[in-house]
N, C-alpha and C positions, 0 to 999 in steps of 0.2 A: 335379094341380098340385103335387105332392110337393117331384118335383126344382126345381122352381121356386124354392119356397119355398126349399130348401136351399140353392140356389144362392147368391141371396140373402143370406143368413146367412154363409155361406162367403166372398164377396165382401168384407162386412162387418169378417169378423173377421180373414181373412189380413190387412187394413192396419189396422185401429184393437183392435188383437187384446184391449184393455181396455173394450173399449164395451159398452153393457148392452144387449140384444138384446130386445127384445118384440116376439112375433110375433102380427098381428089377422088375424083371419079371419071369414068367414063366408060362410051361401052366393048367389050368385050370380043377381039377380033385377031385372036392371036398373041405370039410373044412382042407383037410392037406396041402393045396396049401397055405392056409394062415399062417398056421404055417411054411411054408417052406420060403417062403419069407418074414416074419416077422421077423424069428430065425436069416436069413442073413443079414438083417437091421439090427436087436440089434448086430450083435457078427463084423457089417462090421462098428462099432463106430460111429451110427447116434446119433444125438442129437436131430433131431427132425424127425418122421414118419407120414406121410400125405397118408392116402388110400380112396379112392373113388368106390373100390370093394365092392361086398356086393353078401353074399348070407341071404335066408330066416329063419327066428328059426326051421320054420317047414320041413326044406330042411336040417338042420343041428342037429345031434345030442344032447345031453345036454353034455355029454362027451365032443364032439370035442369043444363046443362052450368053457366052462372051459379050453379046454388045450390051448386055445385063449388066455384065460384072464390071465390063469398063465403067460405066456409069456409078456402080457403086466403091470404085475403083476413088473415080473425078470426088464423089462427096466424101471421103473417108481423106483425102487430101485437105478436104475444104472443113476438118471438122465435124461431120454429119456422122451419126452413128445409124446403124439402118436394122432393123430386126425382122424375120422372117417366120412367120410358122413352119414348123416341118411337116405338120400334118397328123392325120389321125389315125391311121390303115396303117400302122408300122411300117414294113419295108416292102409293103402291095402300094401301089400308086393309083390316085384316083382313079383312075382307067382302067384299072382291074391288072395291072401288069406288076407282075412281081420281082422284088429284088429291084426296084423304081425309084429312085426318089424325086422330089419335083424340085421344079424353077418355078421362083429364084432363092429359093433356099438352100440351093445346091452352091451360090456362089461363094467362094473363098472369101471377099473380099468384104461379107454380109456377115450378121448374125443370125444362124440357126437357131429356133427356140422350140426344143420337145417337150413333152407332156409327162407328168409325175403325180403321183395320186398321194394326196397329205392327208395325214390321219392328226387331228389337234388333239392339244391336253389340256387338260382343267382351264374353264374359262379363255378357249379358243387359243392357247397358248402352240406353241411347235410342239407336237408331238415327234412325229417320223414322216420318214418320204420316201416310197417307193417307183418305180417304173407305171406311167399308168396304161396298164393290160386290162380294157374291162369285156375283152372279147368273149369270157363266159358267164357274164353279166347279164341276167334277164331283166330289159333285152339289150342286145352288146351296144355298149356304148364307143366302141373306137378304142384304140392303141396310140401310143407318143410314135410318131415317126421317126424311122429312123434308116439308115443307109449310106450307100458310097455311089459318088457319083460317075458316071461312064463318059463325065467329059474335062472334069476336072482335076487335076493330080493335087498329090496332098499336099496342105501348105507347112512352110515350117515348124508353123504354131504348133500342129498336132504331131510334130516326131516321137513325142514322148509317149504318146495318148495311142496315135494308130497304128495299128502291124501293117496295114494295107497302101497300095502304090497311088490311090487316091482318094477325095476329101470325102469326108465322112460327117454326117450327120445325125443328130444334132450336135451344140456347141455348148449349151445350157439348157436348161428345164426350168419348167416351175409346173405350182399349180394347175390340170387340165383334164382331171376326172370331174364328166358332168354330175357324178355322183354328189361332188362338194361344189356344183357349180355355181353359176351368180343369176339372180336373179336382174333381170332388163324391162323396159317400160316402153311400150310399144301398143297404143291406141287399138291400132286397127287388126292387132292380134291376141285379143283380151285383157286389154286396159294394164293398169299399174301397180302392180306387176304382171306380168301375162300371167303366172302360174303355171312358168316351167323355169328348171334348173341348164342352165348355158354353158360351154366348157369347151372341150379340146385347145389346141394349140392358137386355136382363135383367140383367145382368151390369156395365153400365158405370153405371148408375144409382145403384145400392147401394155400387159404386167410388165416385162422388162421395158418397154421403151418410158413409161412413167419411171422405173425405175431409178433409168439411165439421167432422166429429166433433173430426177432429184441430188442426184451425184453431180449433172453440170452444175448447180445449182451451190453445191455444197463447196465445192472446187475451187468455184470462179472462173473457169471457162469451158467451151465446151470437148469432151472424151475423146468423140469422133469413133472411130473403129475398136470395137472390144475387146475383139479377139489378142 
């Protein structure tokens, strides 16, 4: 999970290049690991939380997935904004199950963030933004995830947005075709730059929570919950 991580960071600091960085870890043992490292995030005075982990609904409890959301529930009280990848297999879930989406990006009370493929114009300016689909991509690069969850019903926010009786993911997009993706720095996997291009939802996640950084920032206090 190195480059992940680095990624991450990377993402981070190319746009809110003054933000203070803590990274939580720990290892990987179910949905209490989220709560483990989430609980330490909220109580170690973030303002903002950027996660690119994911496990599947059908891999996670209904219980564990709530004691998620209570939690991000507690930081969205407390001010804390929380951003989530949705993932990169559209609406197949890491696990190979389809019509899936995962936790904790399924929580209502988080932000979901999907993948969008940007085409720039003259001098890297905005061009366009499409859905990023690079499944016929030689060779396929992943899909912006996306879906409805089988344990959460839909929140108000989306009455307008969704037909369906529950939450729906994503919330926003950004940049997460590795096609345009970002280059990272990573020693022990071919020096500075490795000499590969980085992306998915990994990547556009951590783009909104700098985002977000620079919005508390601009404000004078902190957003908290996006949505």
């Amino acid at each position: 999970g190195e480059s992940e991580v680095l990624l991450d960071i990377d993402a981070i600091l190319s746009i809110a290049s003054g933000a203070k960085v803590v990274v939580y870890d720990a290892p990987f043992t179910g949905a209490s690991s989220f709560q483990a490292v989430f609980s330490a995030a909220i109580n170690g005075n973030s303002t903002v939380i950027s996660n690119s982990w994911a496990a599947c609904e059908d891999q996670v409890s209904a219980a564990d997935a709530q004691g998620i959301d209570s939690l991000f529930q507690t930081a969205s009280m407390q001010g804390i904004t929380i951003v989530n990848g949705a993932g990169d297999t559209g609406s197949t879930c890491l696990d190979g199950s389809p019509n899936t989406i995962s936790v904790p990006a399924d929580s209502p009370n988080a932000t979901a963030v999907g993948g969008s493929s940007l085409t720039s114009g003259p001098t890297y300016t905005y061009g366009s933004e499409t859905w990023w689909n690079g499944t016929l991509d030689t060779p396929p690069t992943g899909q912006g995830g996306f879906g409805s969850s089988n344990y959460f019903a839909r929140p108000s926010y989306q009455a307008s947005v969704n037909p369906g009786p529950m939450r729906s993911i994503p919330d926003v997009v950004d940049s997460a075709d590795p096609a345009n993706g970002v280059a990272i720095c990573q020693e022990d996997a071919g020096g500075c730059p490795t000499g590969l291009l980085y992306g998915g939802t990994s990547v556009a996640a951590p783009q909104w929570a700098a985002y977000t950084a620079i919005l508390n920032e601009a404000v004078g206090h902190n957003i908290g919950f996006l949505n």
